[in-house]
N, CA, C and O atoms as a CHARMM CRD file, in Angstrom:
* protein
*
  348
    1    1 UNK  N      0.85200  -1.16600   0.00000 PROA 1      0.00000
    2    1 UNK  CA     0.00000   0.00000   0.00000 PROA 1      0.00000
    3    1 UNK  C      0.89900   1.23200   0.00000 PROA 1      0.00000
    4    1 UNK  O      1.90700   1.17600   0.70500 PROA 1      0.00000
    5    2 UNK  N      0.70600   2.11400  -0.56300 PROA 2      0.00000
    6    2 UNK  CA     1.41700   3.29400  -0.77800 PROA 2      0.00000
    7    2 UNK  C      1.11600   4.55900   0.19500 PROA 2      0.00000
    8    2 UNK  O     -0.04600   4.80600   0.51900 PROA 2      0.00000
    9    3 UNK  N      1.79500   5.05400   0.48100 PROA 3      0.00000
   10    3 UNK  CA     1.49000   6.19200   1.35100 PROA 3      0.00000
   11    3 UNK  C      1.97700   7.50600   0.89200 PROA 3      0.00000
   12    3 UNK  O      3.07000   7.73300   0.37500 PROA 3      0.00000
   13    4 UNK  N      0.96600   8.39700   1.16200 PROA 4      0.00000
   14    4 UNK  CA     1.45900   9.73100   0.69100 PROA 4      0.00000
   15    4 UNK  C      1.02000  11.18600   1.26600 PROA 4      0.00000
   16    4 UNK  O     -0.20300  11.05600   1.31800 PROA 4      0.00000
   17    5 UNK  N      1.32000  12.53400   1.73900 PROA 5      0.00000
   18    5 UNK  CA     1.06600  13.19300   2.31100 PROA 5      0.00000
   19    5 UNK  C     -0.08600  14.03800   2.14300 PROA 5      0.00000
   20    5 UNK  O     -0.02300  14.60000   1.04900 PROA 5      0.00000
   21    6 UNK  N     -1.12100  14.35000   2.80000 PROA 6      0.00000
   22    6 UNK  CA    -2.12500  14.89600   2.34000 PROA 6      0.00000
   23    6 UNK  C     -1.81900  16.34200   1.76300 PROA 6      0.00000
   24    6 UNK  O     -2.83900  16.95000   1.43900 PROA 6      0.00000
   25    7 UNK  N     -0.79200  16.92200   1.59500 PROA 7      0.00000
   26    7 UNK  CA    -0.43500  18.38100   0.76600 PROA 7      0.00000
   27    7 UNK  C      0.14200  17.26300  -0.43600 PROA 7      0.00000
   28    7 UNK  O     -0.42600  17.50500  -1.50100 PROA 7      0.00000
   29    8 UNK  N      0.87700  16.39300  -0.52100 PROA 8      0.00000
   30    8 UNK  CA     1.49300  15.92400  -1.65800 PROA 8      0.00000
   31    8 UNK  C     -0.12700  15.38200  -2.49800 PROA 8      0.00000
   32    8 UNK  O     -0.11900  15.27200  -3.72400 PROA 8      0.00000
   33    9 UNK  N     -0.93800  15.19400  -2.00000 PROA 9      0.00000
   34    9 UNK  CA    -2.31900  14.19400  -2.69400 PROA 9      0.00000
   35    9 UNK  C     -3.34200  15.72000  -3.04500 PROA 9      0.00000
   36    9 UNK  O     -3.99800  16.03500  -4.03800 PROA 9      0.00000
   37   10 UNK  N     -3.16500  16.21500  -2.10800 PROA 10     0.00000
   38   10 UNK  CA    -3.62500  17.39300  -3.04000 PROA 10     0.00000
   39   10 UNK  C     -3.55300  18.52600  -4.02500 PROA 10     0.00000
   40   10 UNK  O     -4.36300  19.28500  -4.55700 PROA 10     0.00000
   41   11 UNK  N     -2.26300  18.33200  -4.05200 PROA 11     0.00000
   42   11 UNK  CA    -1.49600  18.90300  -4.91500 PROA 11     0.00000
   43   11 UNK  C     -1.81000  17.89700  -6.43600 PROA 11     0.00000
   44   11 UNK  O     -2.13200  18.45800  -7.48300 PROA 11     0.00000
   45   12 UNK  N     -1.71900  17.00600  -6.37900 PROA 12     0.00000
   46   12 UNK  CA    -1.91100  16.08100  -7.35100 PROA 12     0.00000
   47   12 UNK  C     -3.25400  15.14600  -7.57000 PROA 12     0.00000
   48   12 UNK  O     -3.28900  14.07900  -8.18300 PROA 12     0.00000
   49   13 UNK  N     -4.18100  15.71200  -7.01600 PROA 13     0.00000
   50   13 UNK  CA    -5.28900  14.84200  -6.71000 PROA 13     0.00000
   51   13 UNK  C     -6.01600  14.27600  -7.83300 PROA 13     0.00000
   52   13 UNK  O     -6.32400  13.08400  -7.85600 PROA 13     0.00000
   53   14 UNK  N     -6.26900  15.00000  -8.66400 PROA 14     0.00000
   54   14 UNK  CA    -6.57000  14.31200 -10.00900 PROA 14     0.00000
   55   14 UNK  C     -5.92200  13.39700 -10.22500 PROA 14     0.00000
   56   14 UNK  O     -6.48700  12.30400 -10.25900 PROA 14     0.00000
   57   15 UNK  N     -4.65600  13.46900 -10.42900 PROA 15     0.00000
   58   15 UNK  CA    -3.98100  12.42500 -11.00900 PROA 15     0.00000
   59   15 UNK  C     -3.58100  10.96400 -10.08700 PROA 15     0.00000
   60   15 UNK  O     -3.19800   9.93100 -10.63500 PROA 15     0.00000
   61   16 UNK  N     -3.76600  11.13000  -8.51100 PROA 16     0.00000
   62   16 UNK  CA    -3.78000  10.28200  -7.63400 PROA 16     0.00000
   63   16 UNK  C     -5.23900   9.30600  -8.07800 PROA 16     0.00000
   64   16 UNK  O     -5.36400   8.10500  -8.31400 PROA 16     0.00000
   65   17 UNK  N     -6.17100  10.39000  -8.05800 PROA 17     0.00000
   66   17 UNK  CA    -8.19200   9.40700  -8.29500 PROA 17     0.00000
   67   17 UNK  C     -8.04400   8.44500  -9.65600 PROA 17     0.00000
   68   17 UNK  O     -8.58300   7.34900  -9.80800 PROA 17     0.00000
   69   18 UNK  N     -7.25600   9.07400 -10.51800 PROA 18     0.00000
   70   18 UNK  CA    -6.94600   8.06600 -11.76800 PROA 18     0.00000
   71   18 UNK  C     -5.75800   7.00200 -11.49100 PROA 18     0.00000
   72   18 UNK  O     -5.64300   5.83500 -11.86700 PROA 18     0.00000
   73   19 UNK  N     -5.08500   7.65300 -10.86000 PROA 19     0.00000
   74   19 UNK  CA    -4.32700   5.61000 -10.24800 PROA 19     0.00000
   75   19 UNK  C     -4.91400   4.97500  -9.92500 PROA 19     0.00000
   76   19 UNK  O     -5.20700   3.99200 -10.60500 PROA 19     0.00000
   77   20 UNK  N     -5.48100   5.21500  -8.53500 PROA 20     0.00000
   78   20 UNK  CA    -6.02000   4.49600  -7.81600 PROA 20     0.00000
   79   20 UNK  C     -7.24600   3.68900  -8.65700 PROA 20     0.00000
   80   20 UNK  O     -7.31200   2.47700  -8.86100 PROA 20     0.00000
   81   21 UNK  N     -8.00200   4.52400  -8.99300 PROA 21     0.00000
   82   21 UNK  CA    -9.11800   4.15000 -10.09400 PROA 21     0.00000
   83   21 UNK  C     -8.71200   3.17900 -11.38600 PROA 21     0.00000
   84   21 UNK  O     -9.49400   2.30100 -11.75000 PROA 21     0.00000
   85   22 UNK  N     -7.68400   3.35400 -11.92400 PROA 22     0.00000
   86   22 UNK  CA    -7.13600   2.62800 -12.80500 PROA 22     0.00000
   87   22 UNK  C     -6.20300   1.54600 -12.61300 PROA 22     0.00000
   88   22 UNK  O     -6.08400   0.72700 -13.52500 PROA 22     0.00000
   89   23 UNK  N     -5.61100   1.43800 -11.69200 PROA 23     0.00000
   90   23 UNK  CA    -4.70800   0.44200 -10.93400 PROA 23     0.00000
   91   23 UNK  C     -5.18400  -0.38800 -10.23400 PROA 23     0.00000
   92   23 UNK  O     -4.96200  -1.59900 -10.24300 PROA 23     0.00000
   93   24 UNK  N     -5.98800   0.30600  -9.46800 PROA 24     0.00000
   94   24 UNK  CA    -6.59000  -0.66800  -8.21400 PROA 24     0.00000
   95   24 UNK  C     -5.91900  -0.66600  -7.05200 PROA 24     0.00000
   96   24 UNK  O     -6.21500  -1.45700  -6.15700 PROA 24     0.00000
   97   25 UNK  N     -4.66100   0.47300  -6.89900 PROA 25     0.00000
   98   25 UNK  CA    -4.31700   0.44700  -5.74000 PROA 25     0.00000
   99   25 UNK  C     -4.83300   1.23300  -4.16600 PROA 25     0.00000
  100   25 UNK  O     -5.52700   2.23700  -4.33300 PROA 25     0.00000
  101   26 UNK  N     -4.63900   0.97300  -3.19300 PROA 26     0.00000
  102   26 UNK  CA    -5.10200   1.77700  -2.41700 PROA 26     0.00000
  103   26 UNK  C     -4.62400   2.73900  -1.88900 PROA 26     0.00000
  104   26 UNK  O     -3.56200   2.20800  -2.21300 PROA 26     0.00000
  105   27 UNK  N     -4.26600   3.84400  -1.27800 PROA 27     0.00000
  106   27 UNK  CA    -2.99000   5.20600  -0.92400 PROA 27     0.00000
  107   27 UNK  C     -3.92800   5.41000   0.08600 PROA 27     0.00000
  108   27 UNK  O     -5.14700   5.58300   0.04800 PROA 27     0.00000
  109   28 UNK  N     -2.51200   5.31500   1.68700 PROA 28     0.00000
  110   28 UNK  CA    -3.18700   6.32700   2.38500 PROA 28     0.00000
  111   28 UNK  C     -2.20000   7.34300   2.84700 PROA 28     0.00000
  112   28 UNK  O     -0.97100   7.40600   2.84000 PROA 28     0.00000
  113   29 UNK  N     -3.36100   8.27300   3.33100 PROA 29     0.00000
  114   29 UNK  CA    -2.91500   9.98900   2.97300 PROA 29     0.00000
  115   29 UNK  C     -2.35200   9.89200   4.65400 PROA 29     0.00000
  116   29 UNK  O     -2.77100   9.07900   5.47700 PROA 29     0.00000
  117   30 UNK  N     -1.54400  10.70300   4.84000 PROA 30     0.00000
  118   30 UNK  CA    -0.98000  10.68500   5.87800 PROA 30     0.00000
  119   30 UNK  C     -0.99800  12.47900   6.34500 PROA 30     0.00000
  120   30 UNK  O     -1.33600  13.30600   5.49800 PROA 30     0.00000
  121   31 UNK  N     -0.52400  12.99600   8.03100 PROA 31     0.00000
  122   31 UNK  CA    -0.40700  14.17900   7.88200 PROA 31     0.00000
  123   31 UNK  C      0.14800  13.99300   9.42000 PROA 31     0.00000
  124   31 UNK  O     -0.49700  13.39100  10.27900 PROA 31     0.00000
  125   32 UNK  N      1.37400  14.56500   9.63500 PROA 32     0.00000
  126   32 UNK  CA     2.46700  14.63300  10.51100 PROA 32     0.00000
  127   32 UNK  C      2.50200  12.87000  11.10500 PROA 32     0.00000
  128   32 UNK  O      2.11000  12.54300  12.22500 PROA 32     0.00000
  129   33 UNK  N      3.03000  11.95300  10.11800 PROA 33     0.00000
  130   33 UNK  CA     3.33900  10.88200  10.81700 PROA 33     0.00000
  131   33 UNK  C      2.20200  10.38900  10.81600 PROA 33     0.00000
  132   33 UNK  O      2.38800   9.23000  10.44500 PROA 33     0.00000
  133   34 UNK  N      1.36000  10.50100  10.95800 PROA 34     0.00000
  134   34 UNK  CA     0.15700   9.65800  11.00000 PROA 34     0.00000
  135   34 UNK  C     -1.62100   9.42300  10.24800 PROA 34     0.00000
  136   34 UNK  O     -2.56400  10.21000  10.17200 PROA 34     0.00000
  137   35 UNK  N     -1.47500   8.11400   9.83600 PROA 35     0.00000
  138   35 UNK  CA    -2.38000   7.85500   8.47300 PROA 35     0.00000
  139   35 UNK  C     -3.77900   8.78200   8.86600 PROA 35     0.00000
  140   35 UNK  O     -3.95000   8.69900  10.08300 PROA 35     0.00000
  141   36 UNK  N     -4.68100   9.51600   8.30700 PROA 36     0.00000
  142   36 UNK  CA    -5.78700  10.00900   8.39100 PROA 36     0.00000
  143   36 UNK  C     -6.86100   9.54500   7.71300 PROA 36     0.00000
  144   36 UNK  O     -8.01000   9.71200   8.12200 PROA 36     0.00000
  145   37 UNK  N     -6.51900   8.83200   6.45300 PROA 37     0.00000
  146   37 UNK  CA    -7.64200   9.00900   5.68400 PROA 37     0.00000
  147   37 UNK  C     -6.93700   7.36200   4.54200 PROA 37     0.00000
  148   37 UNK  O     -5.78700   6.94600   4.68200 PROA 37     0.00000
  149   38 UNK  N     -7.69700   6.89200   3.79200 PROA 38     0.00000
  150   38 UNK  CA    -7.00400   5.83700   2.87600 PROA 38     0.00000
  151   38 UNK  C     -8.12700   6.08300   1.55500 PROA 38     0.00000
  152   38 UNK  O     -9.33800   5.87000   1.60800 PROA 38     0.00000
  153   39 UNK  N     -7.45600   6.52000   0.53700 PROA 39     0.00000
  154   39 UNK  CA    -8.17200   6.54200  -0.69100 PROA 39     0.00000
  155   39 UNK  C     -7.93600   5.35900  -1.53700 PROA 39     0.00000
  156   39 UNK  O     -6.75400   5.12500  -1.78800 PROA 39     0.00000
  157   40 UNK  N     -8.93000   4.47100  -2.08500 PROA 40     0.00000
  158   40 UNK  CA    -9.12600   3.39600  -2.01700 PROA 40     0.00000
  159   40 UNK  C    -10.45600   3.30000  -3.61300 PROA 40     0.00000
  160   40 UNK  O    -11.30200   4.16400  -3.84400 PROA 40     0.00000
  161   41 UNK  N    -10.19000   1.78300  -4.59500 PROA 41     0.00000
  162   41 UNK  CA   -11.37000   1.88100  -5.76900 PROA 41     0.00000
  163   41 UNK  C    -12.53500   1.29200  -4.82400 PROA 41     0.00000
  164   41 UNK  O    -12.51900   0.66700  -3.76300 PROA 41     0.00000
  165   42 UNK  N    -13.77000   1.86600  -5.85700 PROA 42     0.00000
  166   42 UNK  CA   -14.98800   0.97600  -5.44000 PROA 42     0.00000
  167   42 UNK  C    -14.62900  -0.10500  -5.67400 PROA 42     0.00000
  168   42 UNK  O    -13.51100  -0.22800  -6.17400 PROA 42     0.00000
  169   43 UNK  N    -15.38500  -1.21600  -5.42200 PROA 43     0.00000
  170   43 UNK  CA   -15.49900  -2.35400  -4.98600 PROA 43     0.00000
  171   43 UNK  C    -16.61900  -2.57800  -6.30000 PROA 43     0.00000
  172   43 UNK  O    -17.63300  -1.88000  -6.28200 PROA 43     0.00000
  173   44 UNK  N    -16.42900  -3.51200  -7.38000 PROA 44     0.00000
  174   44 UNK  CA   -17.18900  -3.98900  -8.03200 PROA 44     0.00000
  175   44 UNK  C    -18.34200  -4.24200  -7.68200 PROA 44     0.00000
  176   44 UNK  O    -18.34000  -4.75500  -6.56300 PROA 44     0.00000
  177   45 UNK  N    -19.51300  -4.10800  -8.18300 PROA 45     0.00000
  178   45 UNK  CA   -21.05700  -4.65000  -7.69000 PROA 45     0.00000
  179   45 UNK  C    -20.91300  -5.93200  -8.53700 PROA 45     0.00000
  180   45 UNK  O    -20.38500  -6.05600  -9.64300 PROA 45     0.00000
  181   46 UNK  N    -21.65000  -7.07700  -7.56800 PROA 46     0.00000
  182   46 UNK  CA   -21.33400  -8.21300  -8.12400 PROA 46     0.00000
  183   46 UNK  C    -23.03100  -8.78500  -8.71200 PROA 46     0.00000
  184   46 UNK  O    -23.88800  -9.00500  -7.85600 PROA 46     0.00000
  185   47 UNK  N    -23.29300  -8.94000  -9.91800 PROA 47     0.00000
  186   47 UNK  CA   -25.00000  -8.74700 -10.13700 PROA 47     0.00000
  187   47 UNK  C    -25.09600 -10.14500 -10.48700 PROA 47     0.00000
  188   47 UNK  O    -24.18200 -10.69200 -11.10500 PROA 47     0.00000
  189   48 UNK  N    -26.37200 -10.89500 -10.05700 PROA 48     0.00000
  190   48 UNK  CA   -26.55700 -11.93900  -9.92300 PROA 48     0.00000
  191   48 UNK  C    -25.89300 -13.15200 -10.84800 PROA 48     0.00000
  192   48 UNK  O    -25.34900 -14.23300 -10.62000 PROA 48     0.00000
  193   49 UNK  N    -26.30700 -12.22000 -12.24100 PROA 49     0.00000
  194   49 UNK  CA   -25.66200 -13.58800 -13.62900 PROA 49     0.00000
  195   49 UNK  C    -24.22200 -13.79100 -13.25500 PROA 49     0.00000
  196   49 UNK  O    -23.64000 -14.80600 -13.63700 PROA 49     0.00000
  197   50 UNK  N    -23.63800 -12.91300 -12.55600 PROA 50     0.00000
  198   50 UNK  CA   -22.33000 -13.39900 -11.98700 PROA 50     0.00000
  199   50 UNK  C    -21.90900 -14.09600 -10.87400 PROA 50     0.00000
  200   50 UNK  O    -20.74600 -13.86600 -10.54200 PROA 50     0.00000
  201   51 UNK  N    -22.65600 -15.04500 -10.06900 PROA 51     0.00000
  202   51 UNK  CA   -22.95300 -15.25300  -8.92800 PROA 51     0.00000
  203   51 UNK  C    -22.53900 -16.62400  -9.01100 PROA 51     0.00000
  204   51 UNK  O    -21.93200 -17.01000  -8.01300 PROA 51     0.00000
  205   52 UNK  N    -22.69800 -17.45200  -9.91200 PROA 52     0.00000
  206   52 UNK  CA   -22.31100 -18.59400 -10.09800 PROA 52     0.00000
  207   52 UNK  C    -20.71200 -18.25000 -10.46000 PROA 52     0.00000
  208   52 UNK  O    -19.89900 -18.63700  -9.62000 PROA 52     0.00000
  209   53 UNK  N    -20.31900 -17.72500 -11.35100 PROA 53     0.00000
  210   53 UNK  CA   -18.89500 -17.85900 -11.74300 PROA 53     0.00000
  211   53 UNK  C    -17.65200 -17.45600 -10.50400 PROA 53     0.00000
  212   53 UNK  O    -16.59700 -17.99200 -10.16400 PROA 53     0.00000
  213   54 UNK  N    -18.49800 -16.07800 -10.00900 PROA 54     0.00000
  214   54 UNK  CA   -17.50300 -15.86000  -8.63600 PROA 54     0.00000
  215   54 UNK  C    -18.04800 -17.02300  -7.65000 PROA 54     0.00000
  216   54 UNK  O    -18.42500 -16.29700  -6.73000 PROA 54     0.00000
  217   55 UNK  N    -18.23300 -17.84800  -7.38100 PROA 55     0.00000
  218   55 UNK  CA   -18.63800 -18.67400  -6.83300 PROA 55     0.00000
  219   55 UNK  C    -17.70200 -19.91200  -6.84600 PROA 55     0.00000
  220   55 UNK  O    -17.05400 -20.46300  -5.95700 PROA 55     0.00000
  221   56 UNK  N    -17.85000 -20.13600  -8.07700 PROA 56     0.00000
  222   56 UNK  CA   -16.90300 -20.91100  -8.56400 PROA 56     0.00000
  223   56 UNK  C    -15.27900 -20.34300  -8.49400 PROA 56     0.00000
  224   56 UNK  O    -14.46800 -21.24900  -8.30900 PROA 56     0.00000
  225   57 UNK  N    -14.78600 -19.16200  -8.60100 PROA 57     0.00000
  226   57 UNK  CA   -13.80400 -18.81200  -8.54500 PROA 57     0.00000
  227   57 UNK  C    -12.81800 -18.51700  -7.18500 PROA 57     0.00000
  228   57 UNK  O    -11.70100 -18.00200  -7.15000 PROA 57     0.00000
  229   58 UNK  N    -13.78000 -19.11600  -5.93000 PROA 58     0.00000
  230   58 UNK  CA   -13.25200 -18.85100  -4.82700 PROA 58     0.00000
  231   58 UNK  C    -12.53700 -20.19100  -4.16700 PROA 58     0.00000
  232   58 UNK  O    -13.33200 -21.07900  -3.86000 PROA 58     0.00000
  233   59 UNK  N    -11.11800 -20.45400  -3.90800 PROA 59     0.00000
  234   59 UNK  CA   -10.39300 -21.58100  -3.46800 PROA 59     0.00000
  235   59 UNK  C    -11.40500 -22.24200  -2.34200 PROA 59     0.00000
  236   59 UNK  O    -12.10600 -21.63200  -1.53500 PROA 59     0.00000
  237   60 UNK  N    -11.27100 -23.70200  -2.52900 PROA 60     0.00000
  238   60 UNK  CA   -12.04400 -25.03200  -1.83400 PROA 60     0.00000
  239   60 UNK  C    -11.57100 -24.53300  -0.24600 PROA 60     0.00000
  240   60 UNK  O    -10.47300 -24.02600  -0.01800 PROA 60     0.00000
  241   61 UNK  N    -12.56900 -24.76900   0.74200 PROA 61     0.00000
  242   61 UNK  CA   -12.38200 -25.02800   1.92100 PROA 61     0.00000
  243   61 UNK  C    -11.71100 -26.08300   2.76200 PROA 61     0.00000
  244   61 UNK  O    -11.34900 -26.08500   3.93800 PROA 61     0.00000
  245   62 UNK  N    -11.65800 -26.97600   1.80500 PROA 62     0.00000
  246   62 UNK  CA   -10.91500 -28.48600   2.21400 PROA 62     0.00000
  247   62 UNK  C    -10.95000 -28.34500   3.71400 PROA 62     0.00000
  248   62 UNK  O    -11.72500 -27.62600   4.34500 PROA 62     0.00000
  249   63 UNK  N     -9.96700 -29.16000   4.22300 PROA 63     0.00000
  250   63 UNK  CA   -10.31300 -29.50400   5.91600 PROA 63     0.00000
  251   63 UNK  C    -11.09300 -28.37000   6.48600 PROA 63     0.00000
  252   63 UNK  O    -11.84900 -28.70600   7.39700 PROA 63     0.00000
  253   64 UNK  N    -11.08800 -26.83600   6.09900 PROA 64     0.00000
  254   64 UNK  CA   -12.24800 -25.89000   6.93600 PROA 64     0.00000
  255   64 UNK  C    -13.69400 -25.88400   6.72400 PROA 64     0.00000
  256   64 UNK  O    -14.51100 -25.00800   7.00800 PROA 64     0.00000
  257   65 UNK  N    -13.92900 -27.52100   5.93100 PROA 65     0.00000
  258   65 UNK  CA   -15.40900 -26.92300   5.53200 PROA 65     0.00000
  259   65 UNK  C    -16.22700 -28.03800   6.82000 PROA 65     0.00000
  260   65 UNK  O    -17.35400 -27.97500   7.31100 PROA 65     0.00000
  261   66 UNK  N    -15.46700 -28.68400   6.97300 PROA 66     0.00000
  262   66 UNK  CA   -16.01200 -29.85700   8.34500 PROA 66     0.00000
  263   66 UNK  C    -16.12400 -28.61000   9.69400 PROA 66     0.00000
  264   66 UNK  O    -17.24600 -28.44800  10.17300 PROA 66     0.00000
  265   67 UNK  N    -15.08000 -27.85900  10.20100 PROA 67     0.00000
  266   67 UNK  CA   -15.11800 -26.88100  11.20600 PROA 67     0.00000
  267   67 UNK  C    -16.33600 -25.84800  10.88400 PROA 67     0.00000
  268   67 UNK  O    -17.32800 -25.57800  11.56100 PROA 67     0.00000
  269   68 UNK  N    -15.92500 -25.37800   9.64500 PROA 68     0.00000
  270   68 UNK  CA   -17.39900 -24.63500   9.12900 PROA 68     0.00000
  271   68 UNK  C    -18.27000 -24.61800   9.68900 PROA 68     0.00000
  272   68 UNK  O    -18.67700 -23.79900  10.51300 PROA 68     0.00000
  273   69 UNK  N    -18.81400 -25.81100   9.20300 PROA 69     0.00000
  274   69 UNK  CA   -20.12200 -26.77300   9.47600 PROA 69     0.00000
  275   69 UNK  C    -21.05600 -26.92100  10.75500 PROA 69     0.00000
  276   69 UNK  O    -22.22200 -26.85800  11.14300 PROA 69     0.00000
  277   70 UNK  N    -19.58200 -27.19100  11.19100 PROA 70     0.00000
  278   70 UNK  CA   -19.81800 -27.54900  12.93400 PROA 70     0.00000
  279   70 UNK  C    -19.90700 -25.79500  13.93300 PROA 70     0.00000
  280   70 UNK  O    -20.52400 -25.58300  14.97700 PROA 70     0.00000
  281   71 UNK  N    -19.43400 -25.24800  13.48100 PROA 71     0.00000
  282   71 UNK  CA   -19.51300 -23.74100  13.92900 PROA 71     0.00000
  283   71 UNK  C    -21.06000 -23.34500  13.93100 PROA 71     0.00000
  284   71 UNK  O    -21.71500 -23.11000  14.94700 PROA 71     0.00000
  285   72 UNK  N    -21.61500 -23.30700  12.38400 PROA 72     0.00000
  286   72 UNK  CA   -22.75500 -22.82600  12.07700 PROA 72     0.00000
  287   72 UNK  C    -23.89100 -23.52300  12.69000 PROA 72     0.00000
  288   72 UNK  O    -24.90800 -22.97500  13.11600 PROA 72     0.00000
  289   73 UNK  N    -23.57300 -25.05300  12.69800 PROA 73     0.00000
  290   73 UNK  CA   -24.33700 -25.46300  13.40700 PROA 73     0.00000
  291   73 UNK  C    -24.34600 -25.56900  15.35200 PROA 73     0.00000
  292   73 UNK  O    -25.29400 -26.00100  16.00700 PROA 73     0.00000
  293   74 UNK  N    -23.28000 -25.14800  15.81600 PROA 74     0.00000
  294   74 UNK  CA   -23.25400 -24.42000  17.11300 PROA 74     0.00000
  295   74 UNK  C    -23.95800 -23.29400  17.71500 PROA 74     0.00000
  296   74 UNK  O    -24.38900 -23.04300  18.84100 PROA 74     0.00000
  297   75 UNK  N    -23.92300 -22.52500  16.25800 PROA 75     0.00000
  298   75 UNK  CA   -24.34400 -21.04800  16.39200 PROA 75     0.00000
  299   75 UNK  C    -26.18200 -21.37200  16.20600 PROA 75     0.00000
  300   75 UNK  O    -27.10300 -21.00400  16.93500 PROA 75     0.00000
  301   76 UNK  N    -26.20300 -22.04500  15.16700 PROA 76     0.00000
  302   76 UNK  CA   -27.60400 -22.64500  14.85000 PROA 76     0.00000
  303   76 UNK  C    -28.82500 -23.09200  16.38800 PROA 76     0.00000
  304   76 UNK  O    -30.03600 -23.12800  16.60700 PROA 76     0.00000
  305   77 UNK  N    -27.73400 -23.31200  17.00200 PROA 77     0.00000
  306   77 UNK  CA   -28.49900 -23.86200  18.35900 PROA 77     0.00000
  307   77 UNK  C    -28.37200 -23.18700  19.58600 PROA 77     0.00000
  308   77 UNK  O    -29.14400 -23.43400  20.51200 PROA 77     0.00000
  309   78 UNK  N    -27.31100 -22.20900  19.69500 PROA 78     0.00000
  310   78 UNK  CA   -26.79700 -21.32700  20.53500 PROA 78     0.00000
  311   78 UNK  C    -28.11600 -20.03200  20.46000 PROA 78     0.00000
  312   78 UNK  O    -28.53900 -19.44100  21.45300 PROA 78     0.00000
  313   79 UNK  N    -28.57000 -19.81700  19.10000 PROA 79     0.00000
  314   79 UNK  CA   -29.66400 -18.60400  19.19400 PROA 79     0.00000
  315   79 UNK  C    -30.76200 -19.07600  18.56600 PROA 79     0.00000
  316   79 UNK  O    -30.93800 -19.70900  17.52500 PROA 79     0.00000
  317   80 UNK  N    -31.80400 -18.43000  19.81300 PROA 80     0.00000
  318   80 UNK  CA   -33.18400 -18.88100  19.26700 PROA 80     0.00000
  319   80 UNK  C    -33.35400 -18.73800  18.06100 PROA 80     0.00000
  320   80 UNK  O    -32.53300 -18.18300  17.33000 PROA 80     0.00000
  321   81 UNK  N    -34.65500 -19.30900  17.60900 PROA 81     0.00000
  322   81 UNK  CA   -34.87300 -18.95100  16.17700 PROA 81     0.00000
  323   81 UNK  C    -36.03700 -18.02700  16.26400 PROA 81     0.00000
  324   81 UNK  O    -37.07000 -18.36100  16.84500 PROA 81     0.00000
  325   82 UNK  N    -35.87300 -16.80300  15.66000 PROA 82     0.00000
  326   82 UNK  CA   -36.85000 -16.01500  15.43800 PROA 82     0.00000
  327   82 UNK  C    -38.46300 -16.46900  14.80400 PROA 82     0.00000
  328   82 UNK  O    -38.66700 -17.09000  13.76100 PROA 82     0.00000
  329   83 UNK  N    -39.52200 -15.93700  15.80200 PROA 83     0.00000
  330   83 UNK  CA   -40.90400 -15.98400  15.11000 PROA 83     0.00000
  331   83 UNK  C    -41.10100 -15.48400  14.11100 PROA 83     0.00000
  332   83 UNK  O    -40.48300 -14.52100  13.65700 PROA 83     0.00000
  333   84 UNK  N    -41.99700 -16.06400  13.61100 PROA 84     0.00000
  334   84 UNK  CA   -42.47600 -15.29200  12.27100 PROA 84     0.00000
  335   84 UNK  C    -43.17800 -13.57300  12.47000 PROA 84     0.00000
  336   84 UNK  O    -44.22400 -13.30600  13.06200 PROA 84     0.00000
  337   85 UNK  N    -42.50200 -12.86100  11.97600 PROA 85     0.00000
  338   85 UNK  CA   -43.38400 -11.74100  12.44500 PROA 85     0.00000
  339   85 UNK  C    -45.12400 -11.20500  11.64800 PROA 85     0.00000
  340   85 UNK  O    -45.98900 -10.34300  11.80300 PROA 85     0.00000
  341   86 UNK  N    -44.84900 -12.27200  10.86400 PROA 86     0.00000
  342   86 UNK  CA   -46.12900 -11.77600   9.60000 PROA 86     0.00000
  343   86 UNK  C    -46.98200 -12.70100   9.95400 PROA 86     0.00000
  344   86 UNK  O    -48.02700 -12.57300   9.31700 PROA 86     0.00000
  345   87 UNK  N    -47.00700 -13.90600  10.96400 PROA 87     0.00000
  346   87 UNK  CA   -47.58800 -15.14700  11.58800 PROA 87     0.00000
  347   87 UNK  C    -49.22200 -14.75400  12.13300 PROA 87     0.00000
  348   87 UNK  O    -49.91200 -15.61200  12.68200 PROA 87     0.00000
């Protein structure tokens, strides 16, 4: 992550929103030693017809999908289950 001074980012700010924007990197702005602020891209909206493919594109859980499991179903029993409110 890159760091840079908030007089140096404003001085150049246009041309910082098009890195970041075009790169994908993130910069944070700093001001006497210490970070203030982190300018950063949006975050893709991910729309449904794509839902299967990023889906598919995320590495296997292998041995974490048994712990998973067992978590959710801890948690599953740990909190009531909500009534129906429309009942």
């Amino acid at each position: 992550m890159d760091r840079i001074s908030v007089a140096e980012a404003g001085r150049h700010f246009e041309e910082l929103v098009e890195r970041v924007s075009r790169q994908g990197v993130t910069v944070e702005l700093e001001r006497d030693d210490r970070i203030v602020a982190r300018l950063s891209p949006v975050g893709r909206r991910l729309q449904a017809k794509d839902l299967q493919r990023f889906l598919t594109s995320l590495p296997p859980l292998g041995d974490d999908a048994d712990v998973f499991a067992k978590d959710l179903e801890t948690i599953r029993h740990a909190i009531p289950q909500e009534s129906d409110p429309w009942a």
